[in-house]
One Martini backbone bead per residue (centre of mass of N, CA, C, O) as a GRO file, in nm:
protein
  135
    1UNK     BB    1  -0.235   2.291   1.447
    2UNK     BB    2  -0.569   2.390   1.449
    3UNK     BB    3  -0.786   2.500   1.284
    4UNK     BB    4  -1.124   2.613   1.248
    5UNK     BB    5  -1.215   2.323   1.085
    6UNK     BB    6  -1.127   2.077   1.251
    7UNK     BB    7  -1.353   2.058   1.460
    8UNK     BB    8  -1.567   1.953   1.250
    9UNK     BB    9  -1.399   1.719   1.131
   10UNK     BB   10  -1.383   1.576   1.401
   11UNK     BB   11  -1.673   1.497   1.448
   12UNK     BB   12  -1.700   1.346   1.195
   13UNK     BB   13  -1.544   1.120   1.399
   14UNK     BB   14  -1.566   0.818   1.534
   15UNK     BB   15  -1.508   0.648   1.859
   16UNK     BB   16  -1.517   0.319   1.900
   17UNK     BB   17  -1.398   0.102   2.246
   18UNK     BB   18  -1.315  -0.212   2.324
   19UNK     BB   19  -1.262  -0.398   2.613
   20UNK     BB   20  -1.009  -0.695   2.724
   21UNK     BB   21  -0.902  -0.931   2.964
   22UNK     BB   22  -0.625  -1.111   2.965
   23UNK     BB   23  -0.553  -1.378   3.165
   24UNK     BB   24  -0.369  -1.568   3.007
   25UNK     BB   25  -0.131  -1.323   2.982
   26UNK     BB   26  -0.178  -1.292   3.257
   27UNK     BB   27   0.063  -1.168   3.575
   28UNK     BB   28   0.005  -1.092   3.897
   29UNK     BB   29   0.269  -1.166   4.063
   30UNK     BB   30   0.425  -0.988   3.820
   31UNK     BB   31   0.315  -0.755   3.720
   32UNK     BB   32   0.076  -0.874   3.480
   33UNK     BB   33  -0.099  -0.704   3.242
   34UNK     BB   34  -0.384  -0.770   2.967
   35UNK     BB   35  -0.509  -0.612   2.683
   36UNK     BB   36  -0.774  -0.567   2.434
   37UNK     BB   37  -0.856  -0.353   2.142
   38UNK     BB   38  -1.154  -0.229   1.992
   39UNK     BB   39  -1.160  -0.026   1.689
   40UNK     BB   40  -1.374   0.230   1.573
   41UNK     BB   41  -1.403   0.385   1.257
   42UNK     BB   42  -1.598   0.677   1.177
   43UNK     BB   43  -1.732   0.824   0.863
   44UNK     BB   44  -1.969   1.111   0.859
   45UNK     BB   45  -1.821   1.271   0.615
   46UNK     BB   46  -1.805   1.385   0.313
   47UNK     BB   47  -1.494   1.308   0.341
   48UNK     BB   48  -1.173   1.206   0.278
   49UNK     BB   49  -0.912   0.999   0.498
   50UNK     BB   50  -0.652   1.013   0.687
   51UNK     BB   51  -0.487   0.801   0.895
   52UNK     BB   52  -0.138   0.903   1.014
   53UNK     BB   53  -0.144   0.916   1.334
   54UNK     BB   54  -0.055   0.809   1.675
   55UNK     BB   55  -0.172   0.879   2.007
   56UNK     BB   56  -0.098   0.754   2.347
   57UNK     BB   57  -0.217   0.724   2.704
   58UNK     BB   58  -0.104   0.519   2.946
   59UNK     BB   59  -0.262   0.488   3.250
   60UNK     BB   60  -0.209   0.363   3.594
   61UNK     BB   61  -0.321   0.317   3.936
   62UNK     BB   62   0.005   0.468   3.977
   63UNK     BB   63   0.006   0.745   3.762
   64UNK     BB   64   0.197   0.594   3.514
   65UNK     BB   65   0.268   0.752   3.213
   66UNK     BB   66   0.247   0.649   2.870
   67UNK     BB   67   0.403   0.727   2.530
   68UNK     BB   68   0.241   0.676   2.212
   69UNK     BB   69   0.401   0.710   1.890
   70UNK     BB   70   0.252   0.671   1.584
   71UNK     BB   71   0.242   0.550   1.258
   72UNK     BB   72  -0.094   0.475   1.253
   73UNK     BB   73  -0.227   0.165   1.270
   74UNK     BB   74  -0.134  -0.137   1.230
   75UNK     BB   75   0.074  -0.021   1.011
   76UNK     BB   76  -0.137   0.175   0.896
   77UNK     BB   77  -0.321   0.413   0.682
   78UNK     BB   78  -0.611   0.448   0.661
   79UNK     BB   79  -0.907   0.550   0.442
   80UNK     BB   80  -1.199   0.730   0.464
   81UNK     BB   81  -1.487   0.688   0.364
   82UNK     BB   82  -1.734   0.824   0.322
   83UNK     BB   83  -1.935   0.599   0.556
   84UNK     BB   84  -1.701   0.462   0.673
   85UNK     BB   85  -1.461   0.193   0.802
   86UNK     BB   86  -1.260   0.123   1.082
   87UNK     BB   87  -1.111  -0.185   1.210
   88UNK     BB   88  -0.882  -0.258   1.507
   89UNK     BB   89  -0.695  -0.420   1.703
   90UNK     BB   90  -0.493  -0.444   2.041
   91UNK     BB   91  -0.251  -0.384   2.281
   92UNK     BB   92  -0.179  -0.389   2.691
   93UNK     BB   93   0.044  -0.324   2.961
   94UNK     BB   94   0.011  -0.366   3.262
   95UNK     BB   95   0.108  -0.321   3.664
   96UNK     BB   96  -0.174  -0.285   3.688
   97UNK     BB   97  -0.532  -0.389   3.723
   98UNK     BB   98  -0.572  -0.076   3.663
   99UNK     BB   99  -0.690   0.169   3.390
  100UNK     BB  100  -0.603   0.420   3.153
  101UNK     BB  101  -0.693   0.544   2.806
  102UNK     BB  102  -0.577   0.816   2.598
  103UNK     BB  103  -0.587   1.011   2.280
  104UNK     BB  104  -0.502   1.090   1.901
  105UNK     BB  105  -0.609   1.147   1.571
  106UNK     BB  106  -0.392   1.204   1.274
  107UNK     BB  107  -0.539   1.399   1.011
  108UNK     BB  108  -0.651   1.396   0.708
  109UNK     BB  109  -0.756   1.545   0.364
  110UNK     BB  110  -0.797   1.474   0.093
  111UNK     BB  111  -0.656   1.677  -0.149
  112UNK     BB  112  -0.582   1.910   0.073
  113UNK     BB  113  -0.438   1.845   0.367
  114UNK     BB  114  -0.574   1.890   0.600
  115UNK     BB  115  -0.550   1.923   0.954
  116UNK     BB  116  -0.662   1.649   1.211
  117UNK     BB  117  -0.767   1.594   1.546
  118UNK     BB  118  -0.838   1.316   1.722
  119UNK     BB  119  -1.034   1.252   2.061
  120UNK     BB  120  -1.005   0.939   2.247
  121UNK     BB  121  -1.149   0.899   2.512
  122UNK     BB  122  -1.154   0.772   2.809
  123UNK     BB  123  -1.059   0.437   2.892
  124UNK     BB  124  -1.085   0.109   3.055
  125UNK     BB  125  -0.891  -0.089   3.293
  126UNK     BB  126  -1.006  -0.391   3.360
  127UNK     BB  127  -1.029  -0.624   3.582
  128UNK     BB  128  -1.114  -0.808   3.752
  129UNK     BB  129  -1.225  -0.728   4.080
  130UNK     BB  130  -1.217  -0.453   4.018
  131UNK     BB  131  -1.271  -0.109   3.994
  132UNK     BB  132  -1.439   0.111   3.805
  133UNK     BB  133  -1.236   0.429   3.695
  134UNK     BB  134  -1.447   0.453   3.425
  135UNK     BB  135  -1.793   0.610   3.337
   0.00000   0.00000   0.00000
């Protein structure tokens, strides 16, 4: 549960995601899609943090929710200094040519322990020709 405190630290990181569809690796005819996302934290904040687990939520175009939850991020634990960032690839199979993702990290302030939650916004999976799910 967050603190009174927590939704400030969490202002302070932010998190931007781009996303590609890779046709190479996608067979539409067996219903798998697959796309790859590149994540930037960044952390605009006075203190050193640390994220240690993550949750998301991927749900495809017939609205079924997988969720996936686990320490770190590809592997990692990575720790963010004041005015840091750390940036990381990943990848997911949807059964359907579109869909969205949203999730949230859940990390630590070094030396204190405090713990806080960030939020991050759906973002969509889209293959090509199909509309996109979210603006």
């Amino acid at each position: 549960m967050s603190g009174p405190g927590s939704a400030a630290l969490a202002r302070e990181i932010r998190v931007s995601v781009r996303t590609t569809y890779l046709p190479d690796q996608s067979e539409p005819a067996r219903g798998q899609y697959v796309w790859t996302y590149r994540v930037r934290i960044e952390n605009t904040g006075p203190h050193r943090v640390q994220l240690l687990k993550r949750t998301w939520l991927i749900t495809d175009a017939q609205g079924r929710t997988q969720r996936v939850h686990g320490e770190g991020v590809v592997g990692e634990q990575p720790l963010l200094e004041p005015g840091g960032h750390f940036e990381y690839a990943s990848g997911t199979p949807l059964a359907t040519p579109s869909g969205f993702m949203r999730g949230q990290y859940h990390m630590v302030v070094s030396g204190t322990g405090e713990a806080f939650d960030v939020d991050i916004p759906a973002f969509s999976l889209d293959s090509p020709g199909t509309p996109r799910q979210l603006h």
